[in-house]
LUMDO-179512 format. One record per residue (C-alpha): residue in three letters; y, x, z; residue number from 1. Coordinates in nm, 4 decimals, decimal comma. Example, Ala and Ser with C-alpha at 12.3 -4.5 7.8 and 13.67 -1.06 7.14 Angstrom:
BEGIN
ATOM  rest        py        px        pz   nr
ATOM   ALA   -0,4500    1,2300    0,7800    1
ATOM   SER   -0,1060    1,3670    0,7140    2
# end
This chain:
BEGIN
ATOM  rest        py        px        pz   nr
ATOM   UNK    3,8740    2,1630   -2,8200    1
ATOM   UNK    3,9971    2,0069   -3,1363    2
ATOM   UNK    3,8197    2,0994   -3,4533    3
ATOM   UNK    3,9105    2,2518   -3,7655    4
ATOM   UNK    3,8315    2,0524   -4,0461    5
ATOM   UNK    3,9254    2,1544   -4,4363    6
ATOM   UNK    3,9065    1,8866   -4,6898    7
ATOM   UNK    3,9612    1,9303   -5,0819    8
ATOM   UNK    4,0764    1,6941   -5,2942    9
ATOM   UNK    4,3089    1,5672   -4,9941   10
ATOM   UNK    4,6346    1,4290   -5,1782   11
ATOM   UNK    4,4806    1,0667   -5,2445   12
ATOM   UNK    4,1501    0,8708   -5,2895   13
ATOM   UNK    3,8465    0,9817   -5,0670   14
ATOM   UNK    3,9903    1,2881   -4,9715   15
ATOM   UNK    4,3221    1,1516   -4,8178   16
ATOM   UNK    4,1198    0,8285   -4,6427   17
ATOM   UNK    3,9145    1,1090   -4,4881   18
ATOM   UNK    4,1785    1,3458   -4,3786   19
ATOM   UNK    4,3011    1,0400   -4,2010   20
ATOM   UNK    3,9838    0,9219   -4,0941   21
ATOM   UNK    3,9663    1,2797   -3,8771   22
ATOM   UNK    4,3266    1,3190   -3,7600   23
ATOM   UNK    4,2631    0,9633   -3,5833   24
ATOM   UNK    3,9977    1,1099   -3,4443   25
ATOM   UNK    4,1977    1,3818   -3,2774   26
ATOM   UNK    4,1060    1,6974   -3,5010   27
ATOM   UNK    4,2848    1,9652   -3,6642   28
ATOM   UNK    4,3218    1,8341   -4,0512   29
ATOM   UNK    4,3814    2,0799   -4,3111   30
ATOM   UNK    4,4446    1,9686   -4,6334   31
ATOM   UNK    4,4248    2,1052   -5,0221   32
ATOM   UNK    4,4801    1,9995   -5,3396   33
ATOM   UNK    4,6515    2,0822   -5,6542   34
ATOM   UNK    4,9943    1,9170   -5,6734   35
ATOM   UNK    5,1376    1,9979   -5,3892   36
ATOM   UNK    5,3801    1,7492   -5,3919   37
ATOM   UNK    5,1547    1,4635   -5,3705   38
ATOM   UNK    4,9689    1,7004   -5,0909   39
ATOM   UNK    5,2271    1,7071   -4,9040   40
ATOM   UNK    5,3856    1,3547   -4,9327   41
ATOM   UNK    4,9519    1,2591   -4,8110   42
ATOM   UNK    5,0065    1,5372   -4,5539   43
ATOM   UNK    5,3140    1,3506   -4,4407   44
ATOM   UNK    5,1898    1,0222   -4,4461   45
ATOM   UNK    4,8068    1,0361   -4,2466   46
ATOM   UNK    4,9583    1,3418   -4,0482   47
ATOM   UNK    4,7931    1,6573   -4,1404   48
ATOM   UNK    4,8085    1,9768   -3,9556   49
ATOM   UNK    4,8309    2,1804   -4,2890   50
ATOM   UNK    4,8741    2,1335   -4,6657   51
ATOM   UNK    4,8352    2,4172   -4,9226   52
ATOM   UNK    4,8016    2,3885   -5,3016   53
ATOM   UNK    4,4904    2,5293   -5,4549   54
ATOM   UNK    4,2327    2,5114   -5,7737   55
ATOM   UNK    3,8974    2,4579   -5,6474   56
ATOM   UNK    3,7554    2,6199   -5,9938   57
ATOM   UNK    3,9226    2,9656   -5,8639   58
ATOM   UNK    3,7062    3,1859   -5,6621   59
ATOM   UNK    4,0511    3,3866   -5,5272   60
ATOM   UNK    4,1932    3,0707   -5,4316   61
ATOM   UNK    3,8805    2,9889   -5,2008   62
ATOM   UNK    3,9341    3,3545   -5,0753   63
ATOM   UNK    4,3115    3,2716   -5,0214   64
ATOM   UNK    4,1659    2,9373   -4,8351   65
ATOM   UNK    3,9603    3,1749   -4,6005   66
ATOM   UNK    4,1978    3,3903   -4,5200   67
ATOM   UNK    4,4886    3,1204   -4,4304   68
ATOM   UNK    4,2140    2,9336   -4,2230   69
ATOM   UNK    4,1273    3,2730   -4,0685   70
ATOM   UNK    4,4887    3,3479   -3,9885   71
ATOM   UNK    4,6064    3,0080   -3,8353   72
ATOM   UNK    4,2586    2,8998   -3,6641   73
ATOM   UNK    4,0526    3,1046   -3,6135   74
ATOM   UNK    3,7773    2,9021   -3,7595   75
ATOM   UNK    3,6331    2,6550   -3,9284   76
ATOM   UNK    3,4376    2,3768   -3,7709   77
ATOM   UNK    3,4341    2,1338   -4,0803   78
ATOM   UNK    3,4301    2,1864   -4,4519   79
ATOM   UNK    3,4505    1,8858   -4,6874   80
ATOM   UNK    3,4097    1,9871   -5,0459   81
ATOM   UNK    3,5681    1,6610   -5,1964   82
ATOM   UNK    3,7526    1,7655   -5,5189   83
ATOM   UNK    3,6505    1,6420   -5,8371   84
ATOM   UNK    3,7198    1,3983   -6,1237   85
ATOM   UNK    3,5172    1,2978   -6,4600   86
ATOM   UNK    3,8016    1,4981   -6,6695   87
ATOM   UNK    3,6435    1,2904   -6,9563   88
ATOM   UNK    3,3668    1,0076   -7,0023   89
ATOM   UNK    3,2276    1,0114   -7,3517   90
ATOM   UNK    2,9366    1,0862   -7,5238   91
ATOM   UNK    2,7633    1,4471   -7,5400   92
ATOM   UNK    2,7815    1,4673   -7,8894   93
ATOM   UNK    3,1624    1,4600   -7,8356   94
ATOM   UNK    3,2363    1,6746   -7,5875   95
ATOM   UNK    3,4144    1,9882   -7,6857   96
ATOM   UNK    3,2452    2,3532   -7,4955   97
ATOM   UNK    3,6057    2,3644   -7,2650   98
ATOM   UNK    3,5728    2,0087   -7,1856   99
ATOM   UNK    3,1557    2,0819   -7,0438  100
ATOM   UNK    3,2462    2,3760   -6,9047  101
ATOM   UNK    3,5616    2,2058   -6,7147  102
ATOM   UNK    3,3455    1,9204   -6,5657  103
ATOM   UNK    3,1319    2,1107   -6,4670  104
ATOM   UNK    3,3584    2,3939   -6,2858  105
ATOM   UNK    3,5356    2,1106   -6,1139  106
ATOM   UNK    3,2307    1,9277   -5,9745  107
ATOM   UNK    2,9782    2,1569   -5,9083  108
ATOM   UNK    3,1044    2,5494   -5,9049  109
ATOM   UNK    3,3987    2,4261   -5,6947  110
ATOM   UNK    3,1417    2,2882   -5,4228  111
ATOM   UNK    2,9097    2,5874   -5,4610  112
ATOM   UNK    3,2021    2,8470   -5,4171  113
ATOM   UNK    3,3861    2,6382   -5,1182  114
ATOM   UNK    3,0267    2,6824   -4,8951  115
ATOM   UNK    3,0001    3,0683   -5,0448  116
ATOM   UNK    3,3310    3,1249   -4,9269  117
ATOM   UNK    3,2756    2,9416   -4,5397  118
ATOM   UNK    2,9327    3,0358   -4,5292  119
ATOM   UNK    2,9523    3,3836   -4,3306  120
ATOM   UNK    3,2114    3,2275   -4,0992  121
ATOM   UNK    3,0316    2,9696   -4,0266  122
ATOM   UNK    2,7414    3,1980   -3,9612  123
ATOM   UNK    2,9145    3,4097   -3,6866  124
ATOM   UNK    3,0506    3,1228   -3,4936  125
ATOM   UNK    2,6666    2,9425   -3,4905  126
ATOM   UNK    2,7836    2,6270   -3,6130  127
ATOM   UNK    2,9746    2,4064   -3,8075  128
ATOM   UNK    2,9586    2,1890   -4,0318  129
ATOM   UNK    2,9548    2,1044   -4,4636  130
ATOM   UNK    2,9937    1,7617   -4,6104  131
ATOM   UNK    2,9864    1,7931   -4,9784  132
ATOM   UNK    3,0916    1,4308   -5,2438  133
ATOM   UNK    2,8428    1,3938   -5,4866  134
ATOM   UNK    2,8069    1,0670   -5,6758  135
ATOM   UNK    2,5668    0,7800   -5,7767  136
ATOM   UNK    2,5218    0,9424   -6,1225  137
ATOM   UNK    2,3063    1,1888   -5,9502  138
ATOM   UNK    2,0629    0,9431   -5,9108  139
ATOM   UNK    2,1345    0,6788   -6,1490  140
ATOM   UNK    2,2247    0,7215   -6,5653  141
ATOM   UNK    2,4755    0,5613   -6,7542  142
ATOM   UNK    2,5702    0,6337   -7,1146  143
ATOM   UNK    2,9072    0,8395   -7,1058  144
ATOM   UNK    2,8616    0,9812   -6,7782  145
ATOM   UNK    2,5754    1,2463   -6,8883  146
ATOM   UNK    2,7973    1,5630   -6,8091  147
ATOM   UNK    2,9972    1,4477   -6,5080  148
ATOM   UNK    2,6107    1,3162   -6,4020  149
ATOM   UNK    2,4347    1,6745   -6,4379  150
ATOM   UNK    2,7275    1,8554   -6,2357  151
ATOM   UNK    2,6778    1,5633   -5,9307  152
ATOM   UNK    2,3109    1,6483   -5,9481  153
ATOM   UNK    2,3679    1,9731   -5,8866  154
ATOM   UNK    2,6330    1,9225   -5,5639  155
ATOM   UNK    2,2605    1,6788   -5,4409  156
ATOM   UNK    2,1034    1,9597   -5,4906  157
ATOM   UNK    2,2548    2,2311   -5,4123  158
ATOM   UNK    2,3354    2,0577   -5,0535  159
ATOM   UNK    1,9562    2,0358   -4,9952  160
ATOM   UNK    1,8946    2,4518   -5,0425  161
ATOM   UNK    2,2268    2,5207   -4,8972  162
ATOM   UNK    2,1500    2,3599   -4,5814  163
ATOM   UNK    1,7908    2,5463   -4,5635  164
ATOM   UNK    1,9812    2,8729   -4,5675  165
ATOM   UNK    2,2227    2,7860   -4,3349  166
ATOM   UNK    1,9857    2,6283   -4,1225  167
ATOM   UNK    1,8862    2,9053   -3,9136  168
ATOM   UNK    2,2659    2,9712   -3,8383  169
ATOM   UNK    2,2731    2,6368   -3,6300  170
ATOM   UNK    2,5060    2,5014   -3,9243  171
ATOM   UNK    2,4568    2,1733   -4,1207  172
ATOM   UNK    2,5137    2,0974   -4,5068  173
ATOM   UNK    2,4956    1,7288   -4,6024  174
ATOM   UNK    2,5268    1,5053   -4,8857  175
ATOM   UNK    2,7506    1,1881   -4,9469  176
ATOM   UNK    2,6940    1,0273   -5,2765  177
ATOM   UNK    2,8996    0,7604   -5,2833  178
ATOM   UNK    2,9363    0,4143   -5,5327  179
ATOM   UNK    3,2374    0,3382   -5,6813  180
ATOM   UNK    3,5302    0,2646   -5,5412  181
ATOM   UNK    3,9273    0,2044   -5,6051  182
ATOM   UNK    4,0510    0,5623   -5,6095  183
ATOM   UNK    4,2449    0,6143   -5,9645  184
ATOM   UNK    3,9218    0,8132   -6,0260  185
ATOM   UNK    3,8789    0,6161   -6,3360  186
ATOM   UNK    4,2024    0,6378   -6,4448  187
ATOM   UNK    4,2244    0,9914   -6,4456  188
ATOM   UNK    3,9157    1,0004   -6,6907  189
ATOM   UNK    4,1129    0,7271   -6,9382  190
ATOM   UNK    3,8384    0,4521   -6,9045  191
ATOM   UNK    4,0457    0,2408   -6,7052  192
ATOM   UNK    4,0498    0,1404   -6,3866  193
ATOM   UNK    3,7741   -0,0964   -6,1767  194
ATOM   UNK    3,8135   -0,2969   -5,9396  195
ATOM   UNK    3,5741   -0,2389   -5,6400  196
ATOM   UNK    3,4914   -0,3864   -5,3029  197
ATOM   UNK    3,3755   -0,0212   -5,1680  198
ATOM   UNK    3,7087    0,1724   -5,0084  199
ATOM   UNK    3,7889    0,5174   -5,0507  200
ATOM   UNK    3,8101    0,4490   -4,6036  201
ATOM   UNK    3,4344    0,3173   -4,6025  202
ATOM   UNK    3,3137    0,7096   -4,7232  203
ATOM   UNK    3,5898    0,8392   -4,5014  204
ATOM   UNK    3,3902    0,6787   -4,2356  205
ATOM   UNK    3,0820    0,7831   -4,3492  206
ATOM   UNK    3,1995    1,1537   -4,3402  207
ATOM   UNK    3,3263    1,0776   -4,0026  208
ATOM   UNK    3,0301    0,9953   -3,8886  209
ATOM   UNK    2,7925    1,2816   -4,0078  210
ATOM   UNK    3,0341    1,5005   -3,8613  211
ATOM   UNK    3,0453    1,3547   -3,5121  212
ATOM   UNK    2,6469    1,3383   -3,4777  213
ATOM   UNK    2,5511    1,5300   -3,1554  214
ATOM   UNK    2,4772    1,9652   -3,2980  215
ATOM   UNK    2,1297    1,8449   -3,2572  216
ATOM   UNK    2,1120    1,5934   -3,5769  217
ATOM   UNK    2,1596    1,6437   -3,9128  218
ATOM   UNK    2,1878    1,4236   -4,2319  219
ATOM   UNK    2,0151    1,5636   -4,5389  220
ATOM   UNK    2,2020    1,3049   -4,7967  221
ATOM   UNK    2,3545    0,9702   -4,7598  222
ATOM   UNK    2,4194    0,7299   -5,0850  223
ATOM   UNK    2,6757    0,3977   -4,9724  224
ATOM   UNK    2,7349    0,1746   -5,2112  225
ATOM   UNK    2,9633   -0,1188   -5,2629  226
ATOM   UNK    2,7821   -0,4728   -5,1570  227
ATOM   UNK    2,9108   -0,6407   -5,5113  228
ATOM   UNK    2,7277   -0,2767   -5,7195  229
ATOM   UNK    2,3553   -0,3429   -5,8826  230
ATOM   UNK    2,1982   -0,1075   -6,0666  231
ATOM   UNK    1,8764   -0,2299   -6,2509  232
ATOM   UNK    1,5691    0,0377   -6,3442  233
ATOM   UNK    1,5237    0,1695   -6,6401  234
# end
């Protein structure tokens, strides 16, 4: 039977190479996002199932993501909590309140309502699966990224004692934290973009992967970097 598989942050960068990445594999691909145009012209172009516009920050839209999955499916097999962006790089000391609180409802609460939301459906079928994008500045520190670095932290984590409870329900959480790679993501922040050998289809792959380990396996957290990154100790 074809599985269900939700991914946020679908309309480009990881989340678009990895809705691909599972409708070449033969699954059902839904996919979400904000602008639902550029949803649906991604939808369109890798072949999703679904596209619906929603903001991860919202609890009600999570609720409204339930429900359509509910409605359609049946059920959820996959859920890959991708959405996110820096929303601005700068130091602390210049961050407004909105600005903190916005990073960190777009990286972290987002991640932490998406499995809230999944969890008890998940729970009654006895499987499934969560696959949630942190970053490399949850392990690593660079001056600028402190805020967008605490809210990937959390999504590390978070994964770890989410997959504990959800353990005993025969369903996995796991970690990506991926490297940089050529995704806008640093345009979007106003830093400018970098040019990186790592592929927003190389964590697609990744994701992939973790989800087509046998039930039996599970991957607690996974970091993939690009072969041209180096990050010295402190």
């Amino acid at each position: 039977m074809s599985r269900v598989v939700l991914i946020t942050g679908a309309s480009s960068g990881y989340g678009k190479a990895t809705a691909k990445a599972f409708k070449d594999n033969g699954d059902t691909v839904v996919m979400t996002a904000r602008n639902f145009d550029k949803l649906e012209a991604a939808r369109a172009e890798v072949g999703g199932d679904l596209a619906f516009s929603m903001d991860v920050t919202k609890p009600e839209d999570w609720d409204m993501a339930v429900n359509t999955v509910k409605e359609k499916y049946g059920r959820l097999d996959i859920l890959v909590n991708n959405a996110g962006g820096g929303v601005t790089i700068k130091e602390v000391s210049e961050f407004s309140a909105e600005e903190i609180d916005q990073t960190i409802k777009l990286n972290l609460n987002s991640v932490i309502y998406g499995c809230r939301a999944f969890a008890d459906m998940m729970k009654a079928q006895k499987c499934g699966t969560m696959i949630n994008i942190s970053s490399v500045c949850a392990r690593q520190c660079w001056p600028t990224w402190s805020v967008y670095a605490a809210a990937k932290a959390g999504v590390l984590n978070f994964s770890k004692g989410m997959y504990l409870e959800m353990q005993p329900h025969n369903v996995r959480v796991t970690c990506v934290v991926p490297s940089s790679a050529s995704t806008g993501f640093q345009s979007a922040c106003g830093i400018g973009e970098t040019a990186d050998k790592l592929l927003p289809e190389d964590i697609a792959e990744t994701v992939l992967y973790i989800a087509n380990l046998p039930q039996r396996a599970v991957v607690e957290d996974v970091t993939v970097w690009g072969i041209d990154k180096q990050v010295n100790p402190l």
